[in-house]
DRENDO-1510 file (C-alpha; in Angstrom, 1 decimal, always signed):
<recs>
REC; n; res; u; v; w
REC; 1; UNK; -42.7; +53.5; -47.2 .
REC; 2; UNK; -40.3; +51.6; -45.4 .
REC; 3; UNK; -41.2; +50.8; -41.5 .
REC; 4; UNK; -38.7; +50.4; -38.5 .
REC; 5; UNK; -39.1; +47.7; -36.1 .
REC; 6; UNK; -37.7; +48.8; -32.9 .
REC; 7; UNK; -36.4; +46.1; -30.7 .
REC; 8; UNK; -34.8; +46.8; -27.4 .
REC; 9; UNK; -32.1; +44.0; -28.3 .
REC; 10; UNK; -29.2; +44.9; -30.5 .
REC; 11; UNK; -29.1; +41.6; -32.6 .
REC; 12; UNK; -31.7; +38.8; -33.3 .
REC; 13; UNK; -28.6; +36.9; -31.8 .
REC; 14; UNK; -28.6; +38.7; -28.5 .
REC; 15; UNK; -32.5; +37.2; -28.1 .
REC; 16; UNK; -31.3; +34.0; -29.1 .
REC; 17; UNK; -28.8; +34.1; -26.5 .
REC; 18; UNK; -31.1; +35.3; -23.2 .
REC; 19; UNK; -33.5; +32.4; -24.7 .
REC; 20; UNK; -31.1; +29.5; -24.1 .
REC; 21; UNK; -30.2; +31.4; -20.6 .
REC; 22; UNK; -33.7; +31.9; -19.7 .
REC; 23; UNK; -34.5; +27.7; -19.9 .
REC; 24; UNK; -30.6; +26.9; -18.9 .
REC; 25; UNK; -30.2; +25.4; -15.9 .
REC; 26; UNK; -27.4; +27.5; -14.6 .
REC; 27; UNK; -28.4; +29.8; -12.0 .
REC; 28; UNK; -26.3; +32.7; -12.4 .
REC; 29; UNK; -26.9; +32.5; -16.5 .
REC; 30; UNK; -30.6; +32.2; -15.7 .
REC; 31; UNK; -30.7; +35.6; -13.6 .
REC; 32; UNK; -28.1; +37.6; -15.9 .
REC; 33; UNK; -31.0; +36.7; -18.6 .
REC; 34; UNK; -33.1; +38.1; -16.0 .
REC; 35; UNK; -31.5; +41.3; -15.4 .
REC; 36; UNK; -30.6; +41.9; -19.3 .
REC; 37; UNK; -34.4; +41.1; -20.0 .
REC; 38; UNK; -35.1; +44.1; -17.0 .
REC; 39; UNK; -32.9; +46.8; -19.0 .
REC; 40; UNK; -35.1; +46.0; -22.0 .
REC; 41; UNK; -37.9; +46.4; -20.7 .
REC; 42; UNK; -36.5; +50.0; -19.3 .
REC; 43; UNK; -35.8; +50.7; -22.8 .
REC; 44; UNK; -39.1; +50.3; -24.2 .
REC; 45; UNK; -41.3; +47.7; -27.2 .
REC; 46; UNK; -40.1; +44.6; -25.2 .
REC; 47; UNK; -42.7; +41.7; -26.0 .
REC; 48; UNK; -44.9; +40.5; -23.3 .
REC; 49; UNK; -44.0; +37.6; -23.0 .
REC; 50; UNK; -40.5; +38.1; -22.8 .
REC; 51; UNK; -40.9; +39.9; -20.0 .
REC; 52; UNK; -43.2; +37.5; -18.7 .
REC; 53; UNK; -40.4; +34.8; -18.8 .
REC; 54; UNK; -38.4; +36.9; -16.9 .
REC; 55; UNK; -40.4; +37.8; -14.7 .
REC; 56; UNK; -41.7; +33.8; -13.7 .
REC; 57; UNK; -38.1; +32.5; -13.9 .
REC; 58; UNK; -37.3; +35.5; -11.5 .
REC; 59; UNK; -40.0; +34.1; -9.3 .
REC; 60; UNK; -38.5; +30.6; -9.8 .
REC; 61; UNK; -34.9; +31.7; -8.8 .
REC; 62; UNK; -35.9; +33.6; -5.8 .
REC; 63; UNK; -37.9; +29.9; -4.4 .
REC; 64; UNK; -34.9; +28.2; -5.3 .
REC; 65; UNK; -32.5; +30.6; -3.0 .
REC; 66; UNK; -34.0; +29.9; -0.1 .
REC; 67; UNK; -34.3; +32.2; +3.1 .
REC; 68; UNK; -37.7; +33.8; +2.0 .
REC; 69; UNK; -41.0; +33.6; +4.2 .
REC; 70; UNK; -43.4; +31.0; +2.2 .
REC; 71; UNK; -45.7; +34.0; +1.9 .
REC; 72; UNK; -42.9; +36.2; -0.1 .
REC; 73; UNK; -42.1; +33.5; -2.4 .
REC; 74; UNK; -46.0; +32.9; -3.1 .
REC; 75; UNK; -46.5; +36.8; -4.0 .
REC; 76; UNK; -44.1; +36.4; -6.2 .
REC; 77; UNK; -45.3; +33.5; -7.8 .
REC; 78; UNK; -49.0; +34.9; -7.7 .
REC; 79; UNK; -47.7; +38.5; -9.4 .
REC; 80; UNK; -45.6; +37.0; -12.0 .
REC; 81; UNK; -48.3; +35.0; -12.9 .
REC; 82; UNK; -51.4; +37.1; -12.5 .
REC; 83; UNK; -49.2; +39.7; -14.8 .
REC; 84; UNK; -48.4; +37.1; -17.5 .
REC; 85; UNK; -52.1; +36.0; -17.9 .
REC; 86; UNK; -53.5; +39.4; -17.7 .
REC; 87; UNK; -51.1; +41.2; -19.8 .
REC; 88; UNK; -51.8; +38.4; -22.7 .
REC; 89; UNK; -55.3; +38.7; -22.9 .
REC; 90; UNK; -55.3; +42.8; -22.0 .
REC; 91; UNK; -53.3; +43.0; -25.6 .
REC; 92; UNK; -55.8; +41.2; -27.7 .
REC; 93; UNK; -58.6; +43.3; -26.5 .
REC; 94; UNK; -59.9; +44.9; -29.8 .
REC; 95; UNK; -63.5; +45.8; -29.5 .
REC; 96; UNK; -64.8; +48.4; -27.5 .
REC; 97; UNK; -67.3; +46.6; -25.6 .
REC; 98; UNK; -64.1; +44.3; -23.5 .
REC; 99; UNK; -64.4; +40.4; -24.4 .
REC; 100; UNK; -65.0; +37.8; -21.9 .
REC; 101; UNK; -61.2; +36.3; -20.7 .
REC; 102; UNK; -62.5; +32.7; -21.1 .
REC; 103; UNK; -63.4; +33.5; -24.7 .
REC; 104; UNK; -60.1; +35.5; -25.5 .
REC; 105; UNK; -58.3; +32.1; -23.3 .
REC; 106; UNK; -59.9; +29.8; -25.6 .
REC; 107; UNK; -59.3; +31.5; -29.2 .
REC; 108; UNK; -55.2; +32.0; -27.9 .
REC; 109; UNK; -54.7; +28.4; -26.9 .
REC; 110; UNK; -54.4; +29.6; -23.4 .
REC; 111; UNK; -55.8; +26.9; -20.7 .
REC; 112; UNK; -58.8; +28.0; -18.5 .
REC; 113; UNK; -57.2; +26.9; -15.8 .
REC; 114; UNK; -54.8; +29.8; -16.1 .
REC; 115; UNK; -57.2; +32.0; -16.2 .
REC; 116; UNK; -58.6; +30.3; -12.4 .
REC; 117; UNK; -55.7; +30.9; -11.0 .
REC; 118; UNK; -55.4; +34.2; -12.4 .
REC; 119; UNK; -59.0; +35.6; -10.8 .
REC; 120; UNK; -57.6; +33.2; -7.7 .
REC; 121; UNK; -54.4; +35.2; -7.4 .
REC; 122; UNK; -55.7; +38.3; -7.7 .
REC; 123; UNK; -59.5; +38.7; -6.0 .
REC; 124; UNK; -58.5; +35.5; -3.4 .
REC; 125; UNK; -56.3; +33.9; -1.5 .
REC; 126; UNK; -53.2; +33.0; -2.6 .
REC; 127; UNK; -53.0; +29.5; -4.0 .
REC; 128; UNK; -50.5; +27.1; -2.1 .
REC; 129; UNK; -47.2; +27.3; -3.0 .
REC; 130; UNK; -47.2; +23.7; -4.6 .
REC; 131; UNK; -49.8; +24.4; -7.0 .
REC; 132; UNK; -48.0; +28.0; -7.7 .
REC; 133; UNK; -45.0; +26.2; -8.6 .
REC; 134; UNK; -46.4; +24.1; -11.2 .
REC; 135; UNK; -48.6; +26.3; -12.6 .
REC; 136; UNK; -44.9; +28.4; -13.1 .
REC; 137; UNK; -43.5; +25.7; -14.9 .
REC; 138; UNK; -46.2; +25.5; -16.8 .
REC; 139; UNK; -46.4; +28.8; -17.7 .
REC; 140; UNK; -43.0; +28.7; -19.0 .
REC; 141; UNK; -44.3; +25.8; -21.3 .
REC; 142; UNK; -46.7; +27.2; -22.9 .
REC; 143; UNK; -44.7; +30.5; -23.7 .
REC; 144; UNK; -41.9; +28.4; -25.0 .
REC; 145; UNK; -44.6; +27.2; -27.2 .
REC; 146; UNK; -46.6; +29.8; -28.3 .
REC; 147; UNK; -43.4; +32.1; -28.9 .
REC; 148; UNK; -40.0; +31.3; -27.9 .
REC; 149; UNK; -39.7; +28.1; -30.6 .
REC; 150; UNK; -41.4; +30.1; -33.5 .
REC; 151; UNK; -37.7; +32.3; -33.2 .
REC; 152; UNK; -35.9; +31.5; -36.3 .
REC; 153; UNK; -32.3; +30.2; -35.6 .
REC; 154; UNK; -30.9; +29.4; -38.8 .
REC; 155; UNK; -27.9; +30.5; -40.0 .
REC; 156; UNK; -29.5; +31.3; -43.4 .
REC; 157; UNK; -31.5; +34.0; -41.7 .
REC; 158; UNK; -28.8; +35.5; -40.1 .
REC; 159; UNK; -26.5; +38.1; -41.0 .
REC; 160; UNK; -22.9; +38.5; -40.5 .
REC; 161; UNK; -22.9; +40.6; -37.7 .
REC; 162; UNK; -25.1; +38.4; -35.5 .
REC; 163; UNK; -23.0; +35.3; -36.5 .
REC; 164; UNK; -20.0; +37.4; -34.8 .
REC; 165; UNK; -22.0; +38.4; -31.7 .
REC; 166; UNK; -23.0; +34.3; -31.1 .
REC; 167; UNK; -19.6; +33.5; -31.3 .
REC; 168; UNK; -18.0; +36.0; -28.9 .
REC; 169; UNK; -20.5; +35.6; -26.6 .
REC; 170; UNK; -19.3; +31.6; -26.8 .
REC; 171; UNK; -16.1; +32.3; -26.5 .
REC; 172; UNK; -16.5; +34.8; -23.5 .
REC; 173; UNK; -18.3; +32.1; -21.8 .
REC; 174; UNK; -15.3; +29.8; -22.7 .
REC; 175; UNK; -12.3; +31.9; -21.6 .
REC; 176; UNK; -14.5; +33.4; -18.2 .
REC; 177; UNK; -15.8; +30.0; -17.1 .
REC; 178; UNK; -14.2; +28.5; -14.1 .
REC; 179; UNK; -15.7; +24.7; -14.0 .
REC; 180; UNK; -13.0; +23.2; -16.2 .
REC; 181; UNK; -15.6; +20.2; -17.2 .
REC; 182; UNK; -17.9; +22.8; -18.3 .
REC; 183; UNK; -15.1; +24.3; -20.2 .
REC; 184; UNK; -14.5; +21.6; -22.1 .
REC; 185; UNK; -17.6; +21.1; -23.4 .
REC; 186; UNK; -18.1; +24.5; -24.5 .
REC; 187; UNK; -14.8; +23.9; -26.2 .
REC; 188; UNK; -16.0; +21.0; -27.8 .
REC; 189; UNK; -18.6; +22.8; -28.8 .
REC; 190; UNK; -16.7; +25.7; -30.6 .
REC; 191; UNK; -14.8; +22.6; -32.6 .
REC; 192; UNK; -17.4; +21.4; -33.8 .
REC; 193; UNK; -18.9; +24.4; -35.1 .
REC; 194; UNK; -15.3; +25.2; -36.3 .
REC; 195; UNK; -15.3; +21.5; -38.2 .
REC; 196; UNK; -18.8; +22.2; -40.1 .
REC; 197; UNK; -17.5; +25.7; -41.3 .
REC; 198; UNK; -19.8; +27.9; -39.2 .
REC; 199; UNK; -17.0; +29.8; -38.2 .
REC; 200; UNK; -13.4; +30.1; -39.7 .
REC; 201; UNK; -9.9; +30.4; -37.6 .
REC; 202; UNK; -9.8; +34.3; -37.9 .
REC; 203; UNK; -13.0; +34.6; -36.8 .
REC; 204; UNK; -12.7; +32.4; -33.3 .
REC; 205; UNK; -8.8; +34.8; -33.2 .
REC; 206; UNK; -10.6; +37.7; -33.8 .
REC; 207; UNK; -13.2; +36.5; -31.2 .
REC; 208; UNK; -10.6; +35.3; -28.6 .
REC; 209; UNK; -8.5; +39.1; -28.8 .
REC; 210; UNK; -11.9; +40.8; -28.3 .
REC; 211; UNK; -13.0; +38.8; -25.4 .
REC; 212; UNK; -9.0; +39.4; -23.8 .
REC; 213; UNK; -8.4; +42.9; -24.6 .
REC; 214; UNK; -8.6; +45.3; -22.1 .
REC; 215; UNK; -8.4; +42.1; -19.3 .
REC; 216; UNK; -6.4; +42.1; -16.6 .
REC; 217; UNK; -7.9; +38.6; -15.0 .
REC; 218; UNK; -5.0; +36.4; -15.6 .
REC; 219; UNK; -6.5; +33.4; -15.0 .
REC; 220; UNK; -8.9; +34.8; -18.0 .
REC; 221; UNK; -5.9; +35.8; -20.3 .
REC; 222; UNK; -4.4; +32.1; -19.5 .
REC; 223; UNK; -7.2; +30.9; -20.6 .
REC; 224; UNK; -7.6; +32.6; -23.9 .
REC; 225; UNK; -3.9; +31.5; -24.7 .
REC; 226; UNK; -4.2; +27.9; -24.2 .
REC; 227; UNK; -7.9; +28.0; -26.5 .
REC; 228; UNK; -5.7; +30.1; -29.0 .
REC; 229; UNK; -3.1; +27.0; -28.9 .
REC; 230; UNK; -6.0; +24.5; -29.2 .
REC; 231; UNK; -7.6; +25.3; -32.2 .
REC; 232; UNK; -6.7; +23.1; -35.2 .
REC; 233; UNK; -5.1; +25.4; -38.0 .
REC; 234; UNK; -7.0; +25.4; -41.1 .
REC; 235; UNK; -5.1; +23.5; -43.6 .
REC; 236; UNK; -6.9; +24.5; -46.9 .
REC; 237; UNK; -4.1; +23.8; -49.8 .
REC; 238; UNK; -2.4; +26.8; -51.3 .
REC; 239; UNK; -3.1; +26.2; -54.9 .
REC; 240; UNK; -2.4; +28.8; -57.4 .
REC; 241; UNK; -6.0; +30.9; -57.8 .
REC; 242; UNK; -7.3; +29.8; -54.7 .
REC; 243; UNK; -8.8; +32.3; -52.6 .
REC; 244; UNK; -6.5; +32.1; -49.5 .
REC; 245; UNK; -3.8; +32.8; -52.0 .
REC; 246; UNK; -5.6; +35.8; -54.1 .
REC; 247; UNK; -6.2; +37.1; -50.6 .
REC; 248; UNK; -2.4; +36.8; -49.7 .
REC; 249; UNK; -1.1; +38.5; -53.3 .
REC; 250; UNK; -4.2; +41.2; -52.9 .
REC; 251; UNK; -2.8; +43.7; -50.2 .
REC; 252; UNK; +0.7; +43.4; -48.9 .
REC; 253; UNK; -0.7; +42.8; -45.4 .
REC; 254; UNK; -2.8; +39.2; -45.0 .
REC; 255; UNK; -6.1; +38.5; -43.9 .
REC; 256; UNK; -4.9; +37.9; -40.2 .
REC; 257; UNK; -2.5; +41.0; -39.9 .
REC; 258; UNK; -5.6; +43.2; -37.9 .
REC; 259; UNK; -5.7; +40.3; -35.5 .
REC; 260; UNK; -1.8; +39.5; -35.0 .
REC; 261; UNK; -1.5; +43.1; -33.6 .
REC; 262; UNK; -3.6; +42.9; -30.4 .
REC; 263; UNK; -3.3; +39.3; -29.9 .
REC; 264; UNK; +0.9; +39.9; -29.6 .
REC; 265; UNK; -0.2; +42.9; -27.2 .
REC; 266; UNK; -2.3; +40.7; -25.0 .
REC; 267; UNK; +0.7; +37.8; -25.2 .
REC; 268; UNK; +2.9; +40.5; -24.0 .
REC; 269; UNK; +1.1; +41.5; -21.4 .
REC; 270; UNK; +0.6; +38.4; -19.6 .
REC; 271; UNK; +4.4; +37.4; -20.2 .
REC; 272; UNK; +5.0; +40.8; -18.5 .
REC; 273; UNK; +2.8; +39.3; -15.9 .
REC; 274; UNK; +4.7; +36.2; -15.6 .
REC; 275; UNK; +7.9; +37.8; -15.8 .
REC; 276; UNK; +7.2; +40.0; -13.3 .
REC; 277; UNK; +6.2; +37.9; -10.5 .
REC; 278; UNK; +9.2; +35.7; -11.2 .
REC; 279; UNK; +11.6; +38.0; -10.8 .
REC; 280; UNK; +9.9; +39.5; -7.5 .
REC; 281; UNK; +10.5; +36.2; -6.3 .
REC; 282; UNK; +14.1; +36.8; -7.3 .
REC; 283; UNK; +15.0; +39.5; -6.3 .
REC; 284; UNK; +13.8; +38.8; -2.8 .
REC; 285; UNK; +17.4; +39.6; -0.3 .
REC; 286; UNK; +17.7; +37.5; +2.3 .
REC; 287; UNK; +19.2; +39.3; +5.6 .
REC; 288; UNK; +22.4; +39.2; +6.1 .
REC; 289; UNK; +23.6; +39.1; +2.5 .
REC; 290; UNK; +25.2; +41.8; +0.6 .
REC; 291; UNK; +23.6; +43.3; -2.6 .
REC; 292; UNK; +24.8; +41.8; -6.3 .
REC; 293; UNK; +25.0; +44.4; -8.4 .
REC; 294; UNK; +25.0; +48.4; -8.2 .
REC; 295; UNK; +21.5; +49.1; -9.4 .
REC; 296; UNK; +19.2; +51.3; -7.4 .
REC; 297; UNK; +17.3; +49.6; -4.6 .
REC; 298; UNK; +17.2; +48.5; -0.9 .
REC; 299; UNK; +20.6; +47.3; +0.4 .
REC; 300; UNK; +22.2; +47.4; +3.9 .
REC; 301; UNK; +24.1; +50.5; +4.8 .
REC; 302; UNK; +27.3; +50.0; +5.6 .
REC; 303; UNK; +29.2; +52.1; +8.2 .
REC; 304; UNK; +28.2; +54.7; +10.7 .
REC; 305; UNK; +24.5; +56.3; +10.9 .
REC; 306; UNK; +24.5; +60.0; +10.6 .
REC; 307; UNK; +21.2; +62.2; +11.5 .
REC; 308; UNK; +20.6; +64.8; +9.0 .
REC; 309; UNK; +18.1; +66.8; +10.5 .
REC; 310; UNK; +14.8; +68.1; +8.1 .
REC; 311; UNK; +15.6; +71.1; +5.9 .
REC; 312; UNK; +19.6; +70.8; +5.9 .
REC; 313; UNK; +21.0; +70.5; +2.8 .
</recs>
């Protein structure tokens, strides 16, 4: 009989992805991974110590704000910790009668010491922030460690629909990031991918219309346009029984036809865009001069002002 996993993530890629955020060094990636980690947990069978990463780099960010009584950020510390140890060692209790946590500590790999600070945290007084924040770090060690790493990334084990969802979520990050250095290196990033035939030219087009469609940032759209124009064309020769050719002769539309469509809609609407605030600019009257042309609009009336009172025709 066949048995379901059930995962609160949509894709293997979509963990991936909140892994690299959770041990980024970007703040507002680290606490999106946060919050996306939260909604998992609200749906249900989200791993331990996934939300245990959350939950310490949570306590991490909210030291690294600033603006929080020392006490605050040490409750935090001391619950996201206290959780993390005791939720680990709570899940491996088999037996009936319950097993020491130094003994369950020691057959995981887990250090003692976390299990100090743990009964510390809990049944004492808080440790000192210092020793809180190291422990943290650690914590986020050892979890990397024990589970985070052992998460396949290979390609091989990957299907096609997760290989789409890593690369529109690059290229969203490319189009919607506003630190042009870090845009380039994303961008670099993408070519390089491109160059080792991880990803084709209709797939980064077909990525690029879905991360612009249904945008009205134009700084966003702009930016999709000028990746669009960056991308080196793919200059496979056109030999008779080649594939790009039997795909060509094989329907009467090609291979990029489904893409053209919305990415000449999106190029349309930011000309539209473009056009439209130049010719505001235009068609700005300066007083004192007399209208061009006889098109409806705002001109100054010439001759004698007559009330017409409300109601008379």
């Amino acid at each position: 009989m066949v048995q379901y996993v059930l995962t609160p993530w949509r894709h293997h890629a979509e963990l991936l992805a909140v892994r690299g955020a959770l041990y980024g060094t970007e703040a507002p990636a680290r606490r999106e991974a946060v919050e996306r980690v939260g909604v998992w947990m609200q749906r249900g069978n989200c791993p331990h110590l996934v939300e245990s990463t959350a939950l310490l780099v949570s306590a991490v960010l909210n030291d690294r704000r600033g603006g929080n009584e020392r006490f605050c950020v040490r409750a935090a510390y001391g619950g996201a910790f206290s959780r993390f140890v005791t939720g680990l060692l709570d899940s491996h209790q088999t037996r009936q009668k319950k097993i020491p946590m130094y003994t369950l500590a020691k057959t995981l790999g887990l250090p003692a010491t976390y299990v100090e600070l743990r009964h510390q945290a809990t049944h004492e007084e808080l440790p000192s922030l210092p020793k809180l924040r190291t422990a943290t770090e650690k914590a986020l060690g050892w979890i990397w460690e024990y589970y985070w790493v052992k998460l396949s990334q290979s390609d091989s084990n990957m299907d096609g629909d997760t290989m789409e969802v890593i690369l529109e979520a690059l290229v969203k990050r490319i189009v919607r990031e506003g630190d042009t250095s870090r845009r380039d290196e994303l961008q670099e990033e993408l070519l390089r991918e491109k160059a080792t035939g991880r990803w084709s030219e209709d797939d980064i087009l077909l990525a690029i219309a879905s991360a612009r469609l249904g945008c009205k940032d134009l700084a966003i759209l702009q930016r999709g346009r000028e990746l669009q124009q960056s991308l080196p064309r793919d200059s496979a020769p056109l030999t008779k029984g080649s594939k790009r050719v039997e795909e060509a002769q094989g329907s009467p539309m090609s291979k990029q036809d489904p893409m053209r469509a919305p990415m000449k809609e999106l190029e349309g609407v930011l000309d539209e865009e473009e056009s439209g605030a130049e010719s505001a600019m235009g068609n700005i009257e300066m007083p004192g001069e007399t209208p061009k042309s006889t098109e409806k609009g705002w001109a100054l009336w010439e001759g004698d002002w007559i009330p017409k009172p409300i109601g008379v025709v």
